[in-house]
Every structure is written in C-alpha cells, then in structure tokens.
C-alpha positions in Angstrom: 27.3 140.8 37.5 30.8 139.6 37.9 31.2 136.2 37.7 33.6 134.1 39.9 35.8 133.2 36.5 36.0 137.3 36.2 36.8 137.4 40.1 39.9 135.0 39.9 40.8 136.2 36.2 40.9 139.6 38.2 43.5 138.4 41.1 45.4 136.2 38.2 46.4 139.7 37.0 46.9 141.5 39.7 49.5 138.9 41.1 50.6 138.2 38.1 51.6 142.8 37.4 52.7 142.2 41.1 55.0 139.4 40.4 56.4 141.2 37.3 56.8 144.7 39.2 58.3 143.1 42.2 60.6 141.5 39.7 62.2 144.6 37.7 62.4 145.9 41.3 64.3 143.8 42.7 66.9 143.5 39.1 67.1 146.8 39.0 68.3 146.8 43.2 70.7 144.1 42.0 72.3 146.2 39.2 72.4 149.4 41.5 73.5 147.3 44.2 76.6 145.5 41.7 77.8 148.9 40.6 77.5 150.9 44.3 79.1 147.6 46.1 82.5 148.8 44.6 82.2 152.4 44.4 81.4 152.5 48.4 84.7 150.9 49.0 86.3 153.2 47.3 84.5 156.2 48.8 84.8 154.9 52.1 88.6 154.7 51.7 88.7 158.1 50.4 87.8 158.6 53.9 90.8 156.6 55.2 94.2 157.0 55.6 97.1 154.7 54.4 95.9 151.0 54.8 99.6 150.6 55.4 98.9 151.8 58.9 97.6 150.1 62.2 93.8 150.4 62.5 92.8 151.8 65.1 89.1 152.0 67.0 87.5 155.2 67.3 85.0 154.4 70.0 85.1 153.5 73.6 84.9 150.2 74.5 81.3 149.1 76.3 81.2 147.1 79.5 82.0 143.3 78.3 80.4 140.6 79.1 83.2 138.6 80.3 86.4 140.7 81.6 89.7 140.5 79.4 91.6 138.8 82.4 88.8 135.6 82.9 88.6 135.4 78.9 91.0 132.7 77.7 90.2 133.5 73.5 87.8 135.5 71.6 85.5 134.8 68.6 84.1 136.8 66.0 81.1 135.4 64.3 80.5 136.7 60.6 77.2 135.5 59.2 76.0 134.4 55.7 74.9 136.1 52.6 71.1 136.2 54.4 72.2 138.7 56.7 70.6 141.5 56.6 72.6 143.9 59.4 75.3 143.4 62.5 71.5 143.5 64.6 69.9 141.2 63.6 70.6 137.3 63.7 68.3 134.6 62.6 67.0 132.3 65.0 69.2 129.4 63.7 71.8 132.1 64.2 70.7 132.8 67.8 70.6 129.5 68.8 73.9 128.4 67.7 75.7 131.0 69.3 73.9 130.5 72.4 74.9 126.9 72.5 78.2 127.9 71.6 78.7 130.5 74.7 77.1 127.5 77.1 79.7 125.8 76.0 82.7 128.1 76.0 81.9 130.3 79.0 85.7 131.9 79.3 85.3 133.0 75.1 83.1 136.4 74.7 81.7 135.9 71.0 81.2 138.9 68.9 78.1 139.2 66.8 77.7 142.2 66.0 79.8 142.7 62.7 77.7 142.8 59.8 80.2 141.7 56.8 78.3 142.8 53.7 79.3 146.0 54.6 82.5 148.3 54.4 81.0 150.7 57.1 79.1 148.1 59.3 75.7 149.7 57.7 73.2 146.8 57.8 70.6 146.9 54.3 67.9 148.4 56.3 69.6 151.7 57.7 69.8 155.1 56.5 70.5 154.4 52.7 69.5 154.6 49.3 67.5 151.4 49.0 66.4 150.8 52.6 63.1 150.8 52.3 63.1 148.4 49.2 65.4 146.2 51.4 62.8 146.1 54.8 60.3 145.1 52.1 62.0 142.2 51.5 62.8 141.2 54.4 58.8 141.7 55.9 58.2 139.3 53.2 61.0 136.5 54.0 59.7 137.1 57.8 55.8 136.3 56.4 56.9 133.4 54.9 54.0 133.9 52.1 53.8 133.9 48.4 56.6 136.1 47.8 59.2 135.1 50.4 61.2 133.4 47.9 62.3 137.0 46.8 64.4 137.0 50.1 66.9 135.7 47.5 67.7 139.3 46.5 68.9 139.7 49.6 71.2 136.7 49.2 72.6 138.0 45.9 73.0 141.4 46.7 75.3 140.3 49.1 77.2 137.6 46.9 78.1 140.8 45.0 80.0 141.6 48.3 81.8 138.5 48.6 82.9 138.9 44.9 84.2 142.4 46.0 85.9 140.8 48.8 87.4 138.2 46.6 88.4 141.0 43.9 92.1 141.9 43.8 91.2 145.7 43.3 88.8 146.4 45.1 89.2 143.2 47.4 92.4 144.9 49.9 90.0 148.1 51.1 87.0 145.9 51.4 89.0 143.4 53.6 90.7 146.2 55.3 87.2 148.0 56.4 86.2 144.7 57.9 88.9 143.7 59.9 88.4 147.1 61.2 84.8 147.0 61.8 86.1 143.6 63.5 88.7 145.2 65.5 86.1 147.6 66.7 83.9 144.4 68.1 86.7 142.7 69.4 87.5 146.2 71.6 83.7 146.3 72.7 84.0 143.0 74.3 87.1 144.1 76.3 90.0 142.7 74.1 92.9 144.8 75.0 96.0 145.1 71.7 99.2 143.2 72.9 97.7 140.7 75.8 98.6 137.8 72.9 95.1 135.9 73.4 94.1 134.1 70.1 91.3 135.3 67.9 88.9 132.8 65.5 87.2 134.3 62.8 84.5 132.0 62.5 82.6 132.9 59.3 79.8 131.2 57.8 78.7 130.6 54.1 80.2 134.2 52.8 81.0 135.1 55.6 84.1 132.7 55.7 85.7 134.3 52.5 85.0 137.2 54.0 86.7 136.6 57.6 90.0 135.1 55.1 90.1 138.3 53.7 90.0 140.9 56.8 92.5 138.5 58.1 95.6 139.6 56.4 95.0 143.1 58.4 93.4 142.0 61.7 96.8 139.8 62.0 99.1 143.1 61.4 97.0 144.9 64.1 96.4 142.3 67.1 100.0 140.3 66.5 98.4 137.4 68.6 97.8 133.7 67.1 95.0 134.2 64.6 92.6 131.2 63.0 89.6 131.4 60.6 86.9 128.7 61.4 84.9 128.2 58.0 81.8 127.0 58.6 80.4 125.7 54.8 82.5 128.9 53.5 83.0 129.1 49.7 86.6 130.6 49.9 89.1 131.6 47.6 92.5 131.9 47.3 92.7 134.6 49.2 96.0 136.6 50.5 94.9 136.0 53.8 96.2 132.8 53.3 99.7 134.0 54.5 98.2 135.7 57.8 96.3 133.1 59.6 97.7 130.3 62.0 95.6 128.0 60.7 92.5 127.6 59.0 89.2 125.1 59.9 87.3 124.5 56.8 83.9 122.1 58.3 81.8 121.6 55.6 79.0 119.3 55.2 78.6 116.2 52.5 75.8 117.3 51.4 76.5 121.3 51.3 76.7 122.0 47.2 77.1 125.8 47.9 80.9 125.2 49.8 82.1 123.2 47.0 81.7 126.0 44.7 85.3 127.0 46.4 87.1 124.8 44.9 85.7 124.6 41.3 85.4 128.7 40.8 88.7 129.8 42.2 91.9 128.6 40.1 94.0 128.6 42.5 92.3 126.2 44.3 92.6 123.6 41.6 94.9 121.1 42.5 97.3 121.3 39.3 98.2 124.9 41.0 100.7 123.2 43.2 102.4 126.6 43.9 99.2 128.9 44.6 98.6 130.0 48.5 96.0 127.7 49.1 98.2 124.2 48.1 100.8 125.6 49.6 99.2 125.9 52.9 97.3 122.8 52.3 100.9 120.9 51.8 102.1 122.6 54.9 99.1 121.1 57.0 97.8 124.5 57.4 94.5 124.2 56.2 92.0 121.1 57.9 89.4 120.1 55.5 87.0 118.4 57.8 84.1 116.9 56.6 81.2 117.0 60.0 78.5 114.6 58.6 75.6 114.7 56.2 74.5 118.3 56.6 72.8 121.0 54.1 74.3 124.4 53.5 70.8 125.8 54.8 67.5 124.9 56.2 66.5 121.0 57.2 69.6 118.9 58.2 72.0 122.0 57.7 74.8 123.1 60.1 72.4 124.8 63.2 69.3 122.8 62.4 68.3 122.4 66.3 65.1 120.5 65.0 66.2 117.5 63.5 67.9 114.6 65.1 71.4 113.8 64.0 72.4 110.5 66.2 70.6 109.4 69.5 71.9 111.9 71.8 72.5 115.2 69.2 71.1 117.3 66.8 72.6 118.9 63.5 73.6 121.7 65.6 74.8 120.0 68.5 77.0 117.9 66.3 78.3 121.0 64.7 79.0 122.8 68.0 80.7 120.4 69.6 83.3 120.5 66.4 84.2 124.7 67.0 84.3 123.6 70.7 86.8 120.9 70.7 88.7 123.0 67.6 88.6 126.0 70.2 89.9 124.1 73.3 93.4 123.0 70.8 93.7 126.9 70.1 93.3 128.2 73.7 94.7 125.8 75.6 99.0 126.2 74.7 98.1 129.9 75.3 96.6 129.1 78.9 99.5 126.9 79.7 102.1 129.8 78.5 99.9 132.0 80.7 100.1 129.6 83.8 104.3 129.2 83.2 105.1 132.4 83.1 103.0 133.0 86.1 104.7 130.8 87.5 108.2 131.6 87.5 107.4 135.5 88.0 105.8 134.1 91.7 109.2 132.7 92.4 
C-alpha cells in the first residue's frame, strides 16, 4: 500500500526531473537563441539592399487614429526585454500608454514595434522555437511554480540588445528597426517631409535599442528627433550623433539602468572624448532622476497600485515627466507652424 512519505517522495521527483528538464530546455533555447540572434541579421540583410539608402515602407498606411494635420508629434513606444511580440503589451504596459494618450491627445503613440526583432517577428509566431516560447509565457501568465522561468524570456532578448550594441552586427540590427519603426510611424498617418518631431521612447532595452535605430530613422524622416529613456541601460551608441536630444529618467532605486554606465567604456567619465561625454558636455543628454522607483514590479516606473505622494501614483508621477518633456519638444514646432501660417494668410 503506498504510503503518504512514497506519495510525496513520488511528486519530489517528478518536480524535481521537471525542474531539471525544463532547465536544459530553456539553456539550450538560450544558446540556440545567442547564435541565431546574429545570424538572422545577417540573413535578413541579405535580403536588403544598401543600408546607405532611404528606407522605405512597403505597406499601405491604415486609417490613423488621429489625422497627420491635428497631430502636433508622434511617439514610438519600444518595450523591455519581457516583451514577447509588437501584440502584446503587459498590463502595466497598457496602462501607461493609456494614461499617456489621455494626456497627450494631439500625439498618436505607436505600439506596435516589437524591438527584439530584426523582422518585427514576435517569440511566439511562425519560428523555430515558438512553441517552447508560448510555454513560457503560459507559465509567467499562471503565475505558479515555474513562472520564474519567464526569465528566459528576458535573456533571450538581452542577447538582442547586445546585438544592438555590437559594432558588427549592431548597424543592420539598428537599421531593421528604425525600419520596422518607420513602418509604424506611416500606419499612424505620419507623412516623410511634414518636419513634426519624433520621440523614441524606449524602455529598459528597449532604450538602447531606440538609440541605435536612431542614427537611420534621423537620415530618413529629417525632422527634430529625441529618444526618451525610460530606466534604459544604454551604450555609447553611434546614435549619439543623430538625435536632438536625449531624456535619460531613471529611478534611484532602478539597479538594472545603472548597469549603463559601469559596462560600457565609453561611458566612463575619464573618456572625455567618447560620444556620450561629448554630448553630455554639450547639454545634449538630461540625466533626470524621477524619484524612488524600481526597474520593475512594486514601486517601479508604471506601478498604477502604489501611492507615490498624496495626489499620484508611481505611474502618474512618471507620466506627467514624458508629458511635460513632450510639450518643450512640440511646442517651438507648433509655434513655427502658426508663423508661417501666418504670414502665408497675409
């Protein structure tokens, strides 16, 4: 007769297998994931022509939200390393950008751009690991046990940030995604040569990654052009050059920003000469510290739960930063507008 020692003994094992399968699974996505992550740059620019041309978008624009003549500036949001695909947003996510469109009615906000990807291919399409990656991210969603291996999908697209930050492989990976940005820009009714300003606005890896597509994006939209860092680890990154300006918020209590500074050389202060301190000298770069939040989770940038003052949550506080940083960047581009107006009605 089994006893209830045997019974548990029994699970002990099985979860114990379960743990070790789900394990060498998931190292051995990494390590396919690490060595594909360059090699479909490469193939996808095989694909390409000259990166010393203007991108250009294949597809028809969709019906935008807001027309091109009421919008005053556009936004691109770029997620972090937990994203999964250009569909799908967490709820933090969701909320935020809601809060931010309330806010900013004349800005269409593009969300769509999934930027762990040279082809906009979220984990879970048509690919080789799909199916491992929608098992991961059923687990993350069931909050259980084994949630904590979400952080394979967290890695996995770390690797892609390093490829971004790579100066081999770094210029086609950069250039696909200020394409696939172009492309979202375009749905939401942008029209090439109207001059209104673009913000990147990237968070976690997503910043690095919205520096790096910027150096192209510039070349192609030649309208004012600023990257919005939202607790982004970034490098020193060519894209340096190409921006108007660049909005680093971070939190003081954010760890995984600061990893910037310390892993990147040319971020180190002795470096007086490298992009990065050059622009930083030249008041190009605002380091602006937005309170006590966390990188993720409880008290972190679009934590809607907890209460930051009397009046505001995290993500309140954080909102009402991108919004007043927003109103500086559109408003000398209104007033241009209203001028020349102006004088062409006289």
């Amino acid at each position: 007769m089994t006893t209830v020692v045997d019974l548990l003994s029994s699970v002990g094992v099985f979860l114990f297998e379960n743990v070790i399968n789900l394990s060498l699974i998931g190292i051995a996505a990494l390590l396919i994931s690490a060595v594909l992550a360059p090699i479909g740059a490469l193939r996808w620019w095989g694909r390409r022509r000259s990166a010393t041309q203007v991108i250009v978008d294949p597809l028809s624009p969709a019906k935008p939200a807001i027309s091109s003549e009421m919008a005053e500036h556009y936004i691109v949001y770029l997620s972090g390393i937990g994203d999964i695909s250009g569909e799908y947003l967490s709820p933090y996510e969701l909320q935020f950008l809601d809060r931010l469109t309330q806010h900013l009615p004349q800005t269409p906000i593009v969300r769509d751009v999934f930027a762990f990807s040279v082809e906009n291919l979220g984990l879970t399409s048509d690919r080789l690991l799909s199916r491992f990656w929608k098992g991961i991210h059923a687990l993350k969603m069931q909050k259980g046990r084994f949630a904590r291996l979400s952080l394979l999908i967290n890695i996995r697209n770390l690797i892609q940030v390093g490829v971004s930050v790579d100066r081999r492989y770094g210029p086609i990976y950069n250039y696909g995604t200020a394409e696939m940005v172009l492309q979202g820009l375009l749905r939401q009714g942008y029209q090439l040569g109207s001059g209104k300003p673009v913000t990147l606005l990237g968070y976690s890896g997503g910043g690095q990654i919205s520096l790096g597509s910027a150096r192209y994006l510039k070349e192609t939209i030649k309208a004012p052009l600023q990257v919005i860092s939202l607790g982004g680890v970034l490098s020193n990154d060519p894209g340096i050059e190409y921006v108007d300006h660049i909005y680093h918020l971070y939190g003081a209590h954010d760890s995984a920003q600061a990893l910037g500074a310390i892993l990147f050389p040319g971020r180190w202060p002795w470096f007086s000469q490298s992009l990065w301190n050059k622009a930083l000298g030249q008041r190009k770069i605002s380091l602006l510290c937005i309170g006590p939040m966390a990188h993720r989770g409880k008290h972190s940038y679009m934590d809607v739960h907890s209460a930051f003052d009397q009046d505001r949550n995290y993500c309140d506080v954080t909102v009402d930063y991108i919004v007043n940083i927003v109103g500086e960047i559109a408003l000398p581009e209104t007033k241009a507008r209203e001028r020349t107006a102006s004088s062409s009605s006289i």
